[in-house]
C-alpha positions as CSV (number, residue, x, y, z in Angstrom):
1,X,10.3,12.7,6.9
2,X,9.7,10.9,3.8
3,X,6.6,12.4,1.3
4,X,5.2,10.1,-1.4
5,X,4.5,12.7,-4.0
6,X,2.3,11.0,-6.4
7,X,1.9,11.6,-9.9
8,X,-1.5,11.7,-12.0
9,X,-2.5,8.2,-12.8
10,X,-4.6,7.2,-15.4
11,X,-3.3,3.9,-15.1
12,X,-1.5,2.0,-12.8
13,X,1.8,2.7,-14.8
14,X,3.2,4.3,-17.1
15,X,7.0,3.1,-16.5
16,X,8.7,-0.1,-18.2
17,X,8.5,-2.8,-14.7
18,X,9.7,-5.9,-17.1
19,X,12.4,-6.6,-14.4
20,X,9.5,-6.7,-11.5
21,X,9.3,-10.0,-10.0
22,X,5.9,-11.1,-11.3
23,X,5.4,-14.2,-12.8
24,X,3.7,-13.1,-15.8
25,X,2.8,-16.7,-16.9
26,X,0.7,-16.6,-13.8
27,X,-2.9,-15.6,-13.8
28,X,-5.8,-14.9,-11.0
29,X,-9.5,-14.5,-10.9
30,X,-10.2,-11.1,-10.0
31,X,-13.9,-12.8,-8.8
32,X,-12.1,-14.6,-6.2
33,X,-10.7,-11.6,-4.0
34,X,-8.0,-9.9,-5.9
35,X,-8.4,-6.1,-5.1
36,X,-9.8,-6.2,-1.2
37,X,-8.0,-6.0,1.8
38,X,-8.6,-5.1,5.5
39,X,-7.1,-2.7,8.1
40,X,-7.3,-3.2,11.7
41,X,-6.3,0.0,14.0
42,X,-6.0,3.4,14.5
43,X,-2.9,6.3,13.8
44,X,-3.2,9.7,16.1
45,X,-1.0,12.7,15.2
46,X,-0.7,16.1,16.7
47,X,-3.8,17.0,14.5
48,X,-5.6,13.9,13.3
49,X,-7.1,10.3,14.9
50,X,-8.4,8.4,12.4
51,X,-9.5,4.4,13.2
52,X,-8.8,2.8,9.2
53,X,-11.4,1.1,7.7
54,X,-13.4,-0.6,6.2
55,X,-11.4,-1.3,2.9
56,X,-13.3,-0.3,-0.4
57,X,-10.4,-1.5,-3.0
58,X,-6.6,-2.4,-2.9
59,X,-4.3,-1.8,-6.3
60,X,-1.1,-1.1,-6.8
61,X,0.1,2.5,-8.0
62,X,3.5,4.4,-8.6
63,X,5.1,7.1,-6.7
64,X,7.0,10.2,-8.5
65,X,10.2,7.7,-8.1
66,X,8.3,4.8,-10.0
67,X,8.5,2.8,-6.8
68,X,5.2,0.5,-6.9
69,X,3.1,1.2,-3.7
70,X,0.4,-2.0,-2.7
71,X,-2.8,0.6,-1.9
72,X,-5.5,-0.3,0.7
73,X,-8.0,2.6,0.2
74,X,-11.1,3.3,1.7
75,X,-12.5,5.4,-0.7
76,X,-13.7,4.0,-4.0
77,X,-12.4,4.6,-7.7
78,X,-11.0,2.7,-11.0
79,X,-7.5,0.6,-10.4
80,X,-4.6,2.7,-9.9
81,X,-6.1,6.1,-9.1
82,X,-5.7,7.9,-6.2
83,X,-8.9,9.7,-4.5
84,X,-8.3,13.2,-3.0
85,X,-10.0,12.3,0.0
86,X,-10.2,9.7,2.3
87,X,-7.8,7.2,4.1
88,X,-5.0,4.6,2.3
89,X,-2.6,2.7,3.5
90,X,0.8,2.3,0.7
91,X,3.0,-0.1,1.3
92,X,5.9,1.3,-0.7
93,X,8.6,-1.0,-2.1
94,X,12.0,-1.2,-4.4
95,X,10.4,-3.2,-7.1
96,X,7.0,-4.9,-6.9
97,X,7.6,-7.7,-4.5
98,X,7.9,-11.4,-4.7
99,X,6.4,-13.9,-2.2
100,X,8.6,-13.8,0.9
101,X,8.5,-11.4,4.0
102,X,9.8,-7.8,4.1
103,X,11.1,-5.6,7.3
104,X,9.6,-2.3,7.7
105,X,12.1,0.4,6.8
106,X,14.7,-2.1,5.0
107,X,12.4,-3.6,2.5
108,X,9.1,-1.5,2.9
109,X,7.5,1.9,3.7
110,X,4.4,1.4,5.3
111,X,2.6,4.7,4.9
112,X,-0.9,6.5,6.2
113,X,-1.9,8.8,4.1
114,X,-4.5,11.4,4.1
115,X,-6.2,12.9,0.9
116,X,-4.6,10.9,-1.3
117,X,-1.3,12.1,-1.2
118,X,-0.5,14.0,2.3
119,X,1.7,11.2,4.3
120,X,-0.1,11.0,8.4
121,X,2.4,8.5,9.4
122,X,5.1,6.4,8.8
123,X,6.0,2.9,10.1
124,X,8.7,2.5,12.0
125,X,8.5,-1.4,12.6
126,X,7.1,-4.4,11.7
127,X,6.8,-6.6,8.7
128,X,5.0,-7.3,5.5
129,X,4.6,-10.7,4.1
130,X,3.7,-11.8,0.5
131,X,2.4,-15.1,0.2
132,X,1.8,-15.0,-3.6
133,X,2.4,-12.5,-6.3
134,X,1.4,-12.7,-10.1
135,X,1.0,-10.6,-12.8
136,X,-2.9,-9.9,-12.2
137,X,-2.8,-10.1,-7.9
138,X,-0.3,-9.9,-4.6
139,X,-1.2,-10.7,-1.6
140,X,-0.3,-11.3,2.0
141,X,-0.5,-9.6,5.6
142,X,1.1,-7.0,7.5
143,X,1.7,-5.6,10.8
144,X,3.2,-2.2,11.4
145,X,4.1,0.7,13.7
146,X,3.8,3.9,13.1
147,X,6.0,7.1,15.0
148,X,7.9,9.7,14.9
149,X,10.4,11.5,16.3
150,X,7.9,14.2,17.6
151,X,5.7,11.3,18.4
152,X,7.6,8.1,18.7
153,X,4.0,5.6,19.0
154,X,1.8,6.6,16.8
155,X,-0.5,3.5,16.8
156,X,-0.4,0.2,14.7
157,X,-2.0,-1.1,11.6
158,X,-2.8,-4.3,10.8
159,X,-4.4,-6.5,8.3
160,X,-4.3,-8.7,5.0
161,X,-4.1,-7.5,1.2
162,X,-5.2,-8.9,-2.3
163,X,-3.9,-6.1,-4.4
164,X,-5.2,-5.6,-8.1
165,X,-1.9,-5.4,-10.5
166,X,-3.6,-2.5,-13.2
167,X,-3.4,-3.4,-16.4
């Protein structure tokens, strides 16, 4: 099973992401959404149910890899930092993503994770779609689901994303 193990953020990056997809000509009021998101469902493991929501912020961050992640979080903080405690949902790419639709496991990770960095569950099918991406915002919808091979249906997750690109 894959582990995001994420580094100390201060920011939302510390790598060089010039080749990223982002239009950075592009602008967006963070007044009219950017950083909100929602989560509809529930994931159930051997040890843990947890029903997501309600979303407090969405940012993007970096894993140890410097593979961006789009972050719905329930618990609150400044852009790019990861709580210890609490619900997210990452949706883990190559490259931060331009507008277009992504299968799950081919072109995104979608995964829960608990305390900040300890992965619940991973998806296993599904898609994410990007309707617009800019240097400041992405945003789109997803729908996912979420197994193993211990436990192949371990519930869905679905909802929409206006993810705060940190300065």
């Amino acid at each position: 099973m894959r582990s995001l193990v994420w580094i100390a953020l201060a920011a939302c990056s510390s790598g060089n992401h010039a080749d990223s997809p982002i239009d950075a000509a592009a602008t967006h009021d963070a007044a009219s959404g950017c950083s909100s998101g929602t989560i509809a469902g529930t994931i159930t493991t051997d040890s843990v149910t947890h029903t997501f929501g309600p979303v407090v912020r969405a940012y993007v961050a970096y894993d140890s890899q410097q593979k961006p992640a789009l972050v719905i979080d329930e618990q609150p903080g400044a852009c790019g930092t990861i709580p210890h405690t609490g619900f997210n949902l990452a949706l883990v790419f190559d490259g931060l993503p331009a507008a277009g639709m992504y299968a799950s496991n081919t072109g995104v990770l979608g995964v829960a994770e608990q305390d900040g960095i300890a992965d619940l569950a991973l998806s296993v099918g599904g898609s994410v779609t990007v309707d617009h991406a800019d240097a400041s915002c992405i945003s789109g919808s997803y729908a996912l689901q979420f197994g193993s091979h211990a436990m192949p249906d371990q519930g869905s997750l679905t909802g929409s994303f206006a993810v705060e690109v940190c300065p």
